[in-house]
C-alpha positions, 0 to 999 in steps of 0.5 A: 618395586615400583608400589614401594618408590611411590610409599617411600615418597608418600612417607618422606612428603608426610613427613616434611607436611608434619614438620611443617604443621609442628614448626606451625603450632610452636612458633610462639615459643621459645624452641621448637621440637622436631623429631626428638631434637629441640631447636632455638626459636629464631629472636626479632628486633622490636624496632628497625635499625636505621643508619640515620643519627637522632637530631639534637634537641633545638636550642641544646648543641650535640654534647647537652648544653645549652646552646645561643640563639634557639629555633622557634619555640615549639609548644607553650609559651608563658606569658606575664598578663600584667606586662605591655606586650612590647617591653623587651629588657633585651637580655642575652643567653647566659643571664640570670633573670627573673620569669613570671608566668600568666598566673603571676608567679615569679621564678629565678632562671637562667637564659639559655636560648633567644628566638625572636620575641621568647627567651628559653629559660632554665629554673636556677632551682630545676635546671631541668625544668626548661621552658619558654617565655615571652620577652615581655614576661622576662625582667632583669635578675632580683633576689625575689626571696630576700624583697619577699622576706623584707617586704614583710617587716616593711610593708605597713609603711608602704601601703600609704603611699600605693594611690599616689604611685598608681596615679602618678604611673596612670596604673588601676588600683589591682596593678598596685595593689595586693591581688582582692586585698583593698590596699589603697584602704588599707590604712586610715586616717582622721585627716590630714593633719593626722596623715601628716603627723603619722607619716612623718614620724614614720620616714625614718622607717622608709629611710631603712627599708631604702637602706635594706633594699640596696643592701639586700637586692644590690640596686636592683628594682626592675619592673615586674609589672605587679603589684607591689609586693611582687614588684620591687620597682615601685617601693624602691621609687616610693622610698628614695622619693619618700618627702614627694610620696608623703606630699601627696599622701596628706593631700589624698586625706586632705581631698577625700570627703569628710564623713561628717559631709553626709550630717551636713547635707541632712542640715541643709535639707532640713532646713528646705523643709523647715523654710519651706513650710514657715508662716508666721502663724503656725510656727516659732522659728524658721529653721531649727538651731544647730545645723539647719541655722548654721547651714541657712546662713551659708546660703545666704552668705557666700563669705561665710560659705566659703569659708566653711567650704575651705575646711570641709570641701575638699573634693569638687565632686562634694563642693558641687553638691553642696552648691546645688542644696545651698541655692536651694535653700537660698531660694526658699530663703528669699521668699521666707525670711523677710516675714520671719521676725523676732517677738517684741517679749524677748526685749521686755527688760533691760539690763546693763551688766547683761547687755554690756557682757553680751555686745563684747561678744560681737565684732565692731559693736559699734558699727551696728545698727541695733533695733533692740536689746534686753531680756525677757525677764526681769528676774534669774532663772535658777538652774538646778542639778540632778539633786535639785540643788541650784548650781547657777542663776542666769539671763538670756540676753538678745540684741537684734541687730543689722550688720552693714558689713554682712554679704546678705540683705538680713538681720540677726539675732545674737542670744547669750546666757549671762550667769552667776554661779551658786556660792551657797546658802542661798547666796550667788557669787557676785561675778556675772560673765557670760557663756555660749552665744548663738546666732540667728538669721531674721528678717529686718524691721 
């Protein structure tokens, strides 16, 4: 009796150790088997409960809407690069607005939350889309759509006027202008006078953009701190000042230096180098005639300097430069033209119809002190066409003169053609008149 109790109790210790191992070996699977009956496999919660409520999302009250004043903002937040960081349009929790991001973009929202110096924003687009932006990147509500939309018909007209707007706001070239694109060159002019004949036939184009302002965007131009086609502010003041704005236009053209200023300068040098190296053995003339004879006399002559620099020299940047080469030149001329005078030869002839011509080409004949007068010829000279056949018979008359009212201790020359012109058969017209007159600078008897 006793050797069996213990095999009963062997067996039951077995069995409950081989139930054990079964619940052991199936506890990955959905129900485990124990004796022929299949049992459900207990299930476990993939996370804990907690009697805790969630928190609500800062800035939005329990039932999802927007709510006022926010907690601070958590994470990124955006920034216009453009703008100073103290502006605050000082706008409230409800307001449409316009945002521009730190790439420049410009986007219509609406403002749900203020903390500090951010506003949390909504896109009127993607109500979703929630973020912050800095107080300084947030501007009040414009259709940014429809200024875009007229900024394109308009904007030619415009673009004159932005060197003058940036000067006047103290504003670089690139806070004005289209971001890598030279605006302020974008459109040229001959001068001033063409500045001021074409921007005033375009007003009224200004005057209609101003209307389509108004009417598109209801009055409003804040400032979005770009550039102009971003930026309604400036054309808004551009166009309801448009006669201020063309003033300032034409005297830009009017200051910018003339492109012909470099031929000028190349003149005045040649005609240094040309005095320079004068003596009266090795050479005909001093300096050569056109511009290095236009420009000799501008040396020595203030009255006459200022008054060709009061058409070209607008800029005192190239007034300067032109101050500098003319004393040059003034210097080499001291020294150089009292042993520069006229041949006797060029006075050989007289000739009273020629002479009379030739003095009428002069102011105040009569208060000059003439050393001689005449040509070197005694005949014509017979100018030909390309066929060789003559088209007209001319004298080259001078009268070498000092003038007591020049600025200057010097003499002059003034040479002109007197001419008559072939009537055919080898006869000439009976009138005589004369063409172009020059002028040159000589050293006195």
């Amino acid at each position: 009796m006793l050797t069996l109790k213990l095999t009963r109790q062997i067996a039951l210790k077995s069995c409950l150790l081989l139930a054990a191992l079964l619940c052991a070996s199936h506890q990955l699977s959905a129900q485990i088997s124990i004796g022929g009956i299949n049992l459900p496999k207990p299930k476990r919660t993939s996370k804990p409960k907690t009697d805790q409520p969630e928190r609500p999302t800062s800035g939005i009250a329990n039932n999802g809407t927007p709510g006022g004043n926010s907690d601070a903002p958590q994470g990124d937040v955006q920034t216009n690069p453009n703008a100073p960081p103290d502006y605050n349009a000082n706008l409230n929790v409800g307001d449409q607005a316009v945002a521009v991001d730190r790439f420049r973009d410009v986007k219509a929202v609406r403002i749900v939350g203020k903390s500090g110096a951010a506003y949390k924003v909504t896109e009127l687009k993607s109500p979703d889309s929630v973020q912050w932006y800095s107080a300084n990147s947030v501007y009040p509500y414009f259709d940014y759509t429809a200024f875009t939309e007229v900024m394109y018909n308009y904007k030619h007209y415009v673009t004159p006027y932005l060197e003058c707007y940036g000067k006047k706001h103290n504003l670089g070239e690139t806070k004005v202008t289209e971001e890598g694109y030279n605006a302020f060159g974008a459109r040229h002019f001959d001068s001033a006078q063409d500045a001021q004949k074409t921007l005033g036939a375009e007003q009224p184009k200004l005057a209609e953009l101003d209307g389509e302002l108004k009417s598109k965007l209801g009055g409003a131009a804040p400032d979005t701190f770009l550039e102009y086609l971003s930026n309604p502010a400036i054309v808004s003041e551009i166009v309801s000042q448009r006669a201020e704005y063309v003033k300032c236009a034409v005297g830009v053209e009017d200051s910018k230096p003339d492109i012909a200023l470099s031929a000028f300068l190349s003149d005045i040098k040649k005609a240094q180098e040309e005095a320079e190296r004068y003596t009266p053995a090795d050479f005909l003339y001093l300096v050569s005639a056109g511009g290095p004879s236009e420009q000799l006399l501008y040396a020595v002559s203030h009255r006459a300097r200022e008054e060709w620099a009061g058409q070209w020299l607008k800029n005192p940047e190239s007034r300067a430069e032109f101050d500098a080469e003319w004393e040059k030149l003034a210097a080499i001329a001291t020294k150089k033209i009292p042993t520069y005078k006229p041949s006797a030869g060029s006075y050989r002839f007289r000739d009273p119809a020629g002479e009379k011509l030739l003095m009428g080409a002069l102011k105040n004949p009569s208060a000059l002190k003439i050393f001689r007068i005449g040509t070197d010829t005694a005949g014509w000279e017979i100018q030909r066409d390309s066929s060789n056949f003559p088209s007209y018979r001319y004298k080259t008359m001078k009268v070498y003169f000092r003038d007591p009212n020049d600025d200057h201790p010097y003499c002059r020359v003034v040479s002109a053609r007197v001419k008559q012109d072939y009537a055919g058969g080898g006869r000439y017209n009976s009138e005589v008149y004369r063409s172009s007159v020059s002028e040159e600078i000589f050293g006195c008897p």
